[in-house]
C-alpha positions as CSV (number, residue, x, y, z in Angstrom):
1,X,84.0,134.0,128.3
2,X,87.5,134.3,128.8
3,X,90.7,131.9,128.9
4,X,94.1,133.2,129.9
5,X,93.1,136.7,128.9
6,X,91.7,136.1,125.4
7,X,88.1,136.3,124.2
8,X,86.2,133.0,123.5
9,X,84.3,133.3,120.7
10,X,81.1,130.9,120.0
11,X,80.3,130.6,116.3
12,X,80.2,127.4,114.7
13,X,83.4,127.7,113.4
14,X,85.1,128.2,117.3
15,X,84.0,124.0,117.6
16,X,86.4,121.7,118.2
17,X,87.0,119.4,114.5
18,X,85.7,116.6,117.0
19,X,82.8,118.8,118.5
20,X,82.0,120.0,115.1
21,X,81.7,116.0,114.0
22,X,79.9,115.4,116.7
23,X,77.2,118.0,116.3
24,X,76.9,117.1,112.5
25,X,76.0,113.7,113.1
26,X,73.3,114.2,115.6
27,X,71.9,116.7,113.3
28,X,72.6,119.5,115.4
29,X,74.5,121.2,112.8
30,X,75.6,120.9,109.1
31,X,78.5,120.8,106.9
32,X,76.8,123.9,104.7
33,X,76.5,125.6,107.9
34,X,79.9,124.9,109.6
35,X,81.5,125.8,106.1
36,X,79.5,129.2,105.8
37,X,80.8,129.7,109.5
38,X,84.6,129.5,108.4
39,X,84.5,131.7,105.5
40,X,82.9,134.1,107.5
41,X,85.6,133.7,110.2
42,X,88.4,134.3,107.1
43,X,86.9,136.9,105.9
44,X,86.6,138.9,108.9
45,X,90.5,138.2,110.2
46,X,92.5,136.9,107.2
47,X,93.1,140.0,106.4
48,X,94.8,141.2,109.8
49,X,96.8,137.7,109.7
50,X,97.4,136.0,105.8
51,X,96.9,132.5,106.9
52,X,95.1,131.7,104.2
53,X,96.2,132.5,100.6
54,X,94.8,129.9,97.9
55,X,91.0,130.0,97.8
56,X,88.0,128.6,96.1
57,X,84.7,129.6,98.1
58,X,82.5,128.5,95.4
59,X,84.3,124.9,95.0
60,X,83.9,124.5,99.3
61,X,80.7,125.7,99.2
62,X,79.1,123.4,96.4
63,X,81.3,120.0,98.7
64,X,79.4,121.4,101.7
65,X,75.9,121.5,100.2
66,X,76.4,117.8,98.6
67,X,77.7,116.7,101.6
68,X,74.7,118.1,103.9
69,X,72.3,116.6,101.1
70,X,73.9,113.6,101.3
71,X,73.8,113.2,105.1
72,X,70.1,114.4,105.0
73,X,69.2,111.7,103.0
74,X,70.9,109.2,104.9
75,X,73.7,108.3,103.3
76,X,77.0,107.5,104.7
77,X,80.0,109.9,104.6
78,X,84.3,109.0,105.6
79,X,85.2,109.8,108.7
80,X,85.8,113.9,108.3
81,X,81.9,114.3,107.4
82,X,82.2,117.6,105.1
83,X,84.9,119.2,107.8
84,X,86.4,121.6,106.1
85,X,90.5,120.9,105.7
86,X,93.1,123.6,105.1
87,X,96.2,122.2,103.3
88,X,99.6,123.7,103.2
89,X,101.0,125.5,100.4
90,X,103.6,122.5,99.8
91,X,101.1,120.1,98.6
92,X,99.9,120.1,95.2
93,X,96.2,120.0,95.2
94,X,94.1,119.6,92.0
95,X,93.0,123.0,90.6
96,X,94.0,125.1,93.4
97,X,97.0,127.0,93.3
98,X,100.0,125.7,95.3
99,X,103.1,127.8,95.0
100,X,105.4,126.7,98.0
101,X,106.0,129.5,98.7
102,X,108.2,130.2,95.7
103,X,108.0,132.5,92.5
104,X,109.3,129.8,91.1
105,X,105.7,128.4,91.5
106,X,104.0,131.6,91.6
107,X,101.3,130.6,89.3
108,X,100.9,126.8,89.4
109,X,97.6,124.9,89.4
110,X,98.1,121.5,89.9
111,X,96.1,118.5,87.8
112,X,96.3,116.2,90.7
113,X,96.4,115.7,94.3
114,X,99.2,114.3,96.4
115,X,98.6,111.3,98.1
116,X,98.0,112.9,101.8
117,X,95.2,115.5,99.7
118,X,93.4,112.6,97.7
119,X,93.4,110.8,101.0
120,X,91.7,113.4,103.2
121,X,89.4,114.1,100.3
122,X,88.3,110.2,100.1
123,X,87.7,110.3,103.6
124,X,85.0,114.0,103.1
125,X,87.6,116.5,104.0
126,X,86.2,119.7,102.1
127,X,89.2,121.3,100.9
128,X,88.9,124.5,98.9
129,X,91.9,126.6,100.4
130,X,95.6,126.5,101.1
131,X,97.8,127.7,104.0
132,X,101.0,130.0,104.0
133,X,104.1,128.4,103.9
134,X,107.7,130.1,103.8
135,X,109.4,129.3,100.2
136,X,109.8,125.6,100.0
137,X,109.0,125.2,104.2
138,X,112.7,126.3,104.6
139,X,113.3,128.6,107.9
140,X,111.1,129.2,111.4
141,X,109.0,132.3,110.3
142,X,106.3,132.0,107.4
143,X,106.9,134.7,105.2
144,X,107.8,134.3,101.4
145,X,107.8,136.6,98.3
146,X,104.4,135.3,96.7
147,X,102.2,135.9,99.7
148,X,103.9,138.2,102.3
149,X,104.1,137.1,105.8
150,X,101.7,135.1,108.1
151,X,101.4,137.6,111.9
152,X,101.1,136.0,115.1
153,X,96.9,136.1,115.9
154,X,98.2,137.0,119.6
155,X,100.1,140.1,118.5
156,X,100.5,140.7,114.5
157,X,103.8,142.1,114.9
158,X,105.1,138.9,115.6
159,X,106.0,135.5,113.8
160,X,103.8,132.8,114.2
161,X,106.9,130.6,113.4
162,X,107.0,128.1,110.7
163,X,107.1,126.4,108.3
164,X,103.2,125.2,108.9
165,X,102.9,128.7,110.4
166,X,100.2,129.8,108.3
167,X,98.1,126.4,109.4
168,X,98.5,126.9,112.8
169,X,96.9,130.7,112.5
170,X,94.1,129.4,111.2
171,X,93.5,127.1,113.5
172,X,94.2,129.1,116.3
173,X,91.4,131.6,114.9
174,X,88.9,129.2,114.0
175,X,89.4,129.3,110.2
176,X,89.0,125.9,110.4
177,X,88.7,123.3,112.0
178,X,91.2,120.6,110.9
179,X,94.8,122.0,108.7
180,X,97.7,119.8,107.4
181,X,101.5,120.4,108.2
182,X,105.0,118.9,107.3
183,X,107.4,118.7,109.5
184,X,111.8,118.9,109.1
185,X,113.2,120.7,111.5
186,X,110.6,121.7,113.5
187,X,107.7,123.3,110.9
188,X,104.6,121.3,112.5
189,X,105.9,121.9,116.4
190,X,107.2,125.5,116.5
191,X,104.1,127.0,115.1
192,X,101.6,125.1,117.1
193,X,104.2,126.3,120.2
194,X,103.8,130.0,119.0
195,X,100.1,130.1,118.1
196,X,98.9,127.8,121.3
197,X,97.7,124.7,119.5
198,X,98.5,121.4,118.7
199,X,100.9,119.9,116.0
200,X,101.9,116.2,116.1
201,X,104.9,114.9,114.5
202,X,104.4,111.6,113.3
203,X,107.1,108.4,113.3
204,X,108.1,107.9,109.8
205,X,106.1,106.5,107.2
206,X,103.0,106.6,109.6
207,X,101.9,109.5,107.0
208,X,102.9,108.5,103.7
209,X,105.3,111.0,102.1
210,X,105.2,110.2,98.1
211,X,106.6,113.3,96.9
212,X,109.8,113.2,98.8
213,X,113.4,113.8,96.7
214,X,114.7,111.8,98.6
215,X,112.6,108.7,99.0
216,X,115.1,107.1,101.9
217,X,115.5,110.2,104.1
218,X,113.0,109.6,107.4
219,X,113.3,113.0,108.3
220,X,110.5,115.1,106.3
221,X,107.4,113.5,107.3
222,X,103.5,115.0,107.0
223,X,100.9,115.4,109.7
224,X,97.9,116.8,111.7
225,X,97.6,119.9,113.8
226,X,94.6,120.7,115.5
227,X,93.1,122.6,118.6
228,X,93.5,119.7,120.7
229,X,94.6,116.4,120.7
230,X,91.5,114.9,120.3
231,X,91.4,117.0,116.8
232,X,95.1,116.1,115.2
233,X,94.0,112.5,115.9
234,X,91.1,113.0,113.5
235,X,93.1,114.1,110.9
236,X,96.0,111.7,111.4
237,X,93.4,108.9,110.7
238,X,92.5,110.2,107.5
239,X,95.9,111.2,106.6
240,X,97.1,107.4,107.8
241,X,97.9,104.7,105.7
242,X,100.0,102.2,104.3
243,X,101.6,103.6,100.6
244,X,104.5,101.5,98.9
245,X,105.5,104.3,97.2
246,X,107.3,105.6,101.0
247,X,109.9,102.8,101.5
248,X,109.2,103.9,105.4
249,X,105.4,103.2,105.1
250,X,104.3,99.8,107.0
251,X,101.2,97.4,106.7
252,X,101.0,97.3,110.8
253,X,98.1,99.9,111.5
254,X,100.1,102.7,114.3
255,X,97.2,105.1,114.5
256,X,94.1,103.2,116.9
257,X,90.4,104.1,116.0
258,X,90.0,105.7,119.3
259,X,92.4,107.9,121.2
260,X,94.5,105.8,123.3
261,X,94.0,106.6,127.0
262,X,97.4,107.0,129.0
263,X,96.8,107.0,133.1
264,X,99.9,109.3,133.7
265,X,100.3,108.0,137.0
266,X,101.9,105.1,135.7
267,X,104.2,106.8,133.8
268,X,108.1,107.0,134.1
269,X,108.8,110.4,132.8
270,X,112.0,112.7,132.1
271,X,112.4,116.1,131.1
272,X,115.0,118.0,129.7
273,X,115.6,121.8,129.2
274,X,117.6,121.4,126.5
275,X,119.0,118.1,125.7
276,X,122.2,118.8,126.6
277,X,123.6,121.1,124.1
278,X,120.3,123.0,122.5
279,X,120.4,126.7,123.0
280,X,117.3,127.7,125.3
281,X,116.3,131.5,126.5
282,X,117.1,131.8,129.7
283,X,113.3,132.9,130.5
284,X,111.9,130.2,128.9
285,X,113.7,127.8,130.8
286,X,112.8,129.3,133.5
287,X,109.3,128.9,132.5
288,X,109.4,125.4,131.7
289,X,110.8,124.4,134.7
290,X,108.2,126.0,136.7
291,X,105.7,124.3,134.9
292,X,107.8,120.9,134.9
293,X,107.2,121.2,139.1
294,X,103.5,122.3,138.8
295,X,102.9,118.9,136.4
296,X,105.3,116.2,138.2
297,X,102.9,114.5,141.0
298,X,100.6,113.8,138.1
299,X,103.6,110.8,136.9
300,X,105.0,107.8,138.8
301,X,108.4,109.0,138.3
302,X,109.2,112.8,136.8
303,X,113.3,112.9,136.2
304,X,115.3,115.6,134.9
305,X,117.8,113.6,132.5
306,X,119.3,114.7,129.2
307,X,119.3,112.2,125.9
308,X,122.6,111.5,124.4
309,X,122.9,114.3,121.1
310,X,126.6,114.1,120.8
311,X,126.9,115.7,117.0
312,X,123.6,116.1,116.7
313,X,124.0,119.8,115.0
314,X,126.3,118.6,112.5
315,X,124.4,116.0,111.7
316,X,121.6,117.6,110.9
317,X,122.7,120.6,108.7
318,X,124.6,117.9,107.1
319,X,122.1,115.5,106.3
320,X,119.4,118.5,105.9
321,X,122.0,120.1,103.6
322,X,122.3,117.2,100.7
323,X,118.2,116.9,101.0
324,X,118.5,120.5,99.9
325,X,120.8,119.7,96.7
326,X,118.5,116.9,95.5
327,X,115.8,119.5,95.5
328,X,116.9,122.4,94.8
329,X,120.3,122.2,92.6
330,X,118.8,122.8,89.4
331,X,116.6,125.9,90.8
332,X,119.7,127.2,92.3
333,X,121.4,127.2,89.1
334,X,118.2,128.7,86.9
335,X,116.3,130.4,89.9
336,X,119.0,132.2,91.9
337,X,117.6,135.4,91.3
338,X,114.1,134.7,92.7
339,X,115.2,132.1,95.4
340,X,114.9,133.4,99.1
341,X,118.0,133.2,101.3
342,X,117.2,130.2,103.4
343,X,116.4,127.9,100.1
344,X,120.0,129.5,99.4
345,X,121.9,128.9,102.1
346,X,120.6,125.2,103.3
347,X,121.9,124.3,99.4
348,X,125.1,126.1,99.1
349,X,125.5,124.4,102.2
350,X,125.0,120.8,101.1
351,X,126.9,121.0,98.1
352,X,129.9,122.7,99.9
353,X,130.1,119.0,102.0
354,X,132.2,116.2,101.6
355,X,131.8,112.7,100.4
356,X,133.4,112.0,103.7
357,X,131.2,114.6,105.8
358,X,128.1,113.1,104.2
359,X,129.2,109.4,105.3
360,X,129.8,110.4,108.5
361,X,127.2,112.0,109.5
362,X,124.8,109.3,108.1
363,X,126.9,106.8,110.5
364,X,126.8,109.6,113.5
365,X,122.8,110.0,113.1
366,X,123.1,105.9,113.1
367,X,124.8,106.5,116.3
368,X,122.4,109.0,117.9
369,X,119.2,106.9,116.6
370,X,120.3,103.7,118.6
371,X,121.3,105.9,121.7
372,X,117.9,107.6,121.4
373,X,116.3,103.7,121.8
374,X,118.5,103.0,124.7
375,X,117.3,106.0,126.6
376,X,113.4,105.1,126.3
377,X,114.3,101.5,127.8
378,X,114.4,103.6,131.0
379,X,111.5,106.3,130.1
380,X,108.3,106.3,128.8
381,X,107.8,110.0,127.6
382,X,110.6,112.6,127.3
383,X,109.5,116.2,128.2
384,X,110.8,119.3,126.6
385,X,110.5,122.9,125.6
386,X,108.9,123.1,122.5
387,X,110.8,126.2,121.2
388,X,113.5,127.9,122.7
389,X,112.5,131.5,122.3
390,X,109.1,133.6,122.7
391,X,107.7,134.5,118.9
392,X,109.6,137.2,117.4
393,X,109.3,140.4,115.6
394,X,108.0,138.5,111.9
395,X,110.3,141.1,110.7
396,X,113.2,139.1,111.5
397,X,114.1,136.7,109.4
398,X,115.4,134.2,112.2
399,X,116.8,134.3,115.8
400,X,120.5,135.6,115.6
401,X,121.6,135.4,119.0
402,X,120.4,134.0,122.2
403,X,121.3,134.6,125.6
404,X,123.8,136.8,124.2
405,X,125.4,133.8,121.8
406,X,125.0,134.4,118.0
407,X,123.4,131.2,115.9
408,X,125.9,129.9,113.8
409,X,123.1,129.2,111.3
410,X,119.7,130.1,111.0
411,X,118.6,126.6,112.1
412,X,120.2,126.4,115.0
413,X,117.0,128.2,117.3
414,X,115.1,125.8,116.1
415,X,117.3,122.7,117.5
416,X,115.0,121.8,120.4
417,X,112.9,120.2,117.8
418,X,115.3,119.2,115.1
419,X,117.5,117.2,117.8
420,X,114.0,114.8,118.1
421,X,114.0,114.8,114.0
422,X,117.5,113.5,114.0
423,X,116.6,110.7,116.1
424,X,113.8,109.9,114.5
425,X,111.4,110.6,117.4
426,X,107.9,111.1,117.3
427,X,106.8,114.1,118.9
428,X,103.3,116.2,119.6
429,X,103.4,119.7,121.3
430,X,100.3,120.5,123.4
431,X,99.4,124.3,124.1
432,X,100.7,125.2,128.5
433,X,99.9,128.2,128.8
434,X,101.1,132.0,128.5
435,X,105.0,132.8,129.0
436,X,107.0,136.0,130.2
437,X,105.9,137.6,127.1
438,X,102.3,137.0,127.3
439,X,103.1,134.8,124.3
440,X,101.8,131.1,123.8
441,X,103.7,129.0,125.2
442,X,104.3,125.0,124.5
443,X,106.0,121.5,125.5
444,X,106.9,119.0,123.9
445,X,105.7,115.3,124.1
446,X,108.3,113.0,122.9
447,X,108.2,109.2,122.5
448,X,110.9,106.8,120.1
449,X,109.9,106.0,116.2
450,X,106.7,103.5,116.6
451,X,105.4,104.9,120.2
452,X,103.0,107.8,117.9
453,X,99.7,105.9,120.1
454,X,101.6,106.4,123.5
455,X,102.8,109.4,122.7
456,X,99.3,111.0,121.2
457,X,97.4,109.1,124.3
458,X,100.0,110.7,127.1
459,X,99.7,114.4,125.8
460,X,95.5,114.1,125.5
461,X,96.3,113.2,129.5
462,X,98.1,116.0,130.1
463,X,96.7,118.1,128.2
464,X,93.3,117.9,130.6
465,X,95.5,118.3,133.2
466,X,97.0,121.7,131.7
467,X,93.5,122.6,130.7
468,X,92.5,122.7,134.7
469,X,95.0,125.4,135.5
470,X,93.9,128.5,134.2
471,X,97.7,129.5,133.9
472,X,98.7,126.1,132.2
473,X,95.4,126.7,129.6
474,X,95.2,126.9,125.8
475,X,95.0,130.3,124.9
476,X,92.8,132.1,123.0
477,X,93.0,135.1,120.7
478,X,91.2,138.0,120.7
479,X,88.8,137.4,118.2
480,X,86.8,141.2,118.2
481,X,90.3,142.8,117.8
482,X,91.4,140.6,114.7
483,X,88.5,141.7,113.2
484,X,88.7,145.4,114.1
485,X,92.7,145.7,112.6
486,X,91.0,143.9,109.7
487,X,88.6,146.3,109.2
């Protein structure tokens, strides 16, 4: 079998999370042997890719048997049933390293779980591995000095973006089934875009962020990626709940039992290239507005109009900038040496601002939030690009130029998806297809902070819709020649 090109493998391991849950409760299969499936699948391309880097086979392996004993015997498991959960290399969890991507953290092994770990693992997530990251989730490509880089499962010499680049290989390998994320300026989105998957960006304080320096900044915020919809949802709800310790977390329950069903055709919808002032390859514009045409009659109403982002760029290198100094300060001053450029450069940069610069670009964002709210009284689901460039040689550090204009920062490729961030969107990115390249290729689902069960309920509507289309389908990688360059 075959979808846009790619072969379709058909191990237990290729399931969908939801599939997967589905088989292990009618008895069909078990958590030993959907486990056993994934290592396999590691060990047979993790070596052609370096998604996964932390790993403890025996630890997964003694979770999956219990669990399968336990279900055998009739007892009750949460709601991931022995899936097994990969977790990015930014959260700490208990007595498995977690680096961040950092010599700095080269050799840590945690004593305890952050709060999104310990809550997938109450709820029967078997976690016994971690995902690449690049150092401290700063920059678009996953590549760091502890672990090397993560490649592109659709053509190794390439990025697989980042910073939850690592995750979305795996998933898009069937590693496993179910794999956490974070997400700043893009690090759940752009690698789901680049590896054909999907990565939801929750509203704030949906996912409860306890570790953050900053406890008041809405803009770092956890979540799911998956294969489908249908999958990130699953993890969201074990990820999902309310935590005082996030001053953005909230009693009201955002994330519904079942996927929320959207009937598109009722559905005022607007697109936008590239919000007005994001820079976009020409060919990818291109791209997305062909498919924008091949999607419209599916909506009541399919617009092309551009939010309001005036200063949306300064805003956010500002505001991302003094997140930097609160973290990373101290490890400039004693770590310099060992630090990678982007962990660098995003805290020379914050500490080079002004009291005045700060203040104004917390009032600006205040701005941009409120205008972001006004322009969903007329819309229900904004439309976009999810990157603005094919994947990239992971060579290259970041995107320097495009069309011909050099980035005046390394962050500024990535502002199709920071733009949403600063406006406190939420935001999932659903796999449509190949581009010019031959490269994954993704959109962008965005709704305002709070609409996370419209916004996860419209993109599992359209994402059937893209599935029908055998140009607009999530691609597959070729599985057989992963495990050929990995010998």
């Amino acid at each position: 079998m075959t979808n846009s090109g790619y072969t379709l493998m058909t191990e237990p391991c290729d399931l969908s999370a939801v599939n997967a849950l589905a088989s292990i409760r009618c008895g069909d299969l078990s958590p030993l042997e959907l486990y056993q499936s994934c290592v396999d699948r590691i060990e047979s391309v993790n070596p052609a890719l370096n998604a996964i880097v932390a790993i403890d086979p025996d630890a997964g392996h003694a979770f999956a048997k219990a669990a399968t004993k336990k279900l055998y015997e009739g007892s009750e498991l949460g709601i991931l049933q022995g899936l097994p959960v990969g977790i990015k290399d930014l959260e700490a969890t208990k007595n498995l390293r977690t680096t961040w991507g950092s010599k700095v953290f080269e050799h840590e092994i945690p004593q305890e779980d952050d709060s999104i770990v310990a809550n997938i693992r109450r709820h029967d997530g078997n976690i016994f591995c971690k995902t690449n990251t690049p150092e401290f989730g700063a920059g678009g490509n996953t590549v760091n000095r502890v672990y090397g880089a993560t490649c592109n499962p659709f053509d190794a010499t390439k990025t697989c973006a980042g910073s939850s680049g690592g995750t979305a290989v795996a998933l898009a390998t069937g590693m496993l089934p179910l794999a956490t994320g974070s997400d700043y300026g893009g690090s759940l989105r752009t690698p789901a875009s680049f590896c054909g998957i999907v990565g939801f960006r929750p509203s704030p304080g949906v996912v409860p962020g306890t570790g953050s320096v900053i406890a008041l900044s809405p803009f770092a915020v956890l979540g799911p990626m998956g294969r489908s919809v249908a999958d990130a949802h699953l993890l969201l709800k074990s990820q999902a709940c309310f935590d005082i310790r996030d001053p953005f977390s909230a009693n009201i329950q955002q994330i519904p039992d079942d996927l929320p069903q959207q009937d598109l055709s009722k559905l005022r919808v607007t697109w936008s290239v590239d919000f007005g002032c994001c820079p976009v390859d020409n060919d990818i514009e291109t791209i997305f507005r062909e498919r924008i045409a091949a999607m419209a009659s599916n909506f009541a109403h399919c617009d092309e109009r551009d939010p309001t982002m005036d200063n949306v760029h300064n805003v956010f290198e500002t505001l991302r900038g003094i997140y930097f100094v609160a973290a990373h300060e101290e490890n400039l001053r004693d770590n310099r040496s060992i630090l990678g450029p982007n962990v660098i450069d995003n805290t020379e940069r914050g500490l080079a601002y002004t009291a005045t610069d700060i203040a104004q670009a917390f009032h600006q964002q205040s701005v941009l939030y409120r205008d972001t709210l006004d322009y969903f009284n007329d819309t229900d689901i904004l439309l976009a690009p999810a990157a603005a460039v094919s994947p990239f040689p992971h060579s290259q550090l970041t995107v320097t130029e495009i069309n011909g204009q050099p980035m005046p920062s390394y962050m500024r490729w990535l502002a199709l998806s920071y733009a949403p961030t600063t406006t406190m969107c939420c935001s999932c990115v659903i796999p449509c297809g190949l581009d010019h390249n031959g490269m994954p290729f993704g959109i962008q689902v965005i709704g305002p902070k709070g609409a996370d069960a419209k916004v996860l309920g419209v993109a599992a509507g359209l994402e059937s819709v893209l599935a029908a289309d055998q140009h607009t389908a999530r691609p597959l990688p070729d599985i057989t020649a992963l495990k050929n360059m990995a010998g």
